[in-house]
N, C-alpha and C positions, 0 to 999 in steps of 0.2 A: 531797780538800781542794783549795780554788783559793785562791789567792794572789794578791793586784795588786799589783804594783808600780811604779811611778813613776820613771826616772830621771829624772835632772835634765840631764848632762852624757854627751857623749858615752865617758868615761872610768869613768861607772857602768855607762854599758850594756855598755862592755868588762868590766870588771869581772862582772858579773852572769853576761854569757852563759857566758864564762869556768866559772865557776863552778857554772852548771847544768849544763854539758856536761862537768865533771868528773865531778858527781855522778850523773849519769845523768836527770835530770828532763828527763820531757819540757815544752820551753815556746814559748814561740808569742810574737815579738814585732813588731810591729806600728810602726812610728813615729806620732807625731800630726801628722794631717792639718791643714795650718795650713785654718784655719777666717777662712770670708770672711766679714766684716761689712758689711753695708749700711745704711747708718743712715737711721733713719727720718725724716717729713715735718718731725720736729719739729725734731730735729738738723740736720736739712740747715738749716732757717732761723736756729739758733741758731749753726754755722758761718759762714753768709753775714752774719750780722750783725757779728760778731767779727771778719771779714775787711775791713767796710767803716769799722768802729772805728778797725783798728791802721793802715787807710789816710789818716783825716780826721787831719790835719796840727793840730787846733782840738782834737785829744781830749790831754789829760794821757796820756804813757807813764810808764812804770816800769822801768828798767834791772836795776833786784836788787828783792828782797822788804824791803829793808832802805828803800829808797826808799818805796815802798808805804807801810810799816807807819809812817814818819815824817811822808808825807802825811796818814793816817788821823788820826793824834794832833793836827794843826792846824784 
């Protein structure tokens, strides 16, 4: 039989191991390897463009979502 299991919080994984090595199972745990993202051609230009947005002094900001959503309605 195999099992997966997920923790979430370092306080499951105690929990867990705890618990296998009471009961005798053997198990095998591994942490998650943080995984690198590189974002692609497309993102990179839709970062640089948002970058040069929140720099133009001439573009409308938004401090809360409440500002936003009362711009929208005029």
């Amino acid at each position: 039989m195999c099992l997966l299991v997920y923790p979430k919080t370092q306080n499951q994984i105690n929990v867990l191991t705890t618990l296998f090595k009471e009961m005798n199972i053997d198990f095998e745990y591994t942490p998650p390897q943080e995984e690198s993202y590189i974002p692609n051609d497309l993102t990179l230009q839709a970062m640089k463009e948002a970058e040069t947005m929140a720099k133009d002094k001439n573009k409308k900001s938004y401090a809360t979502v409440e500002e936003l959503m009362e711009s929208l309605k005029n």
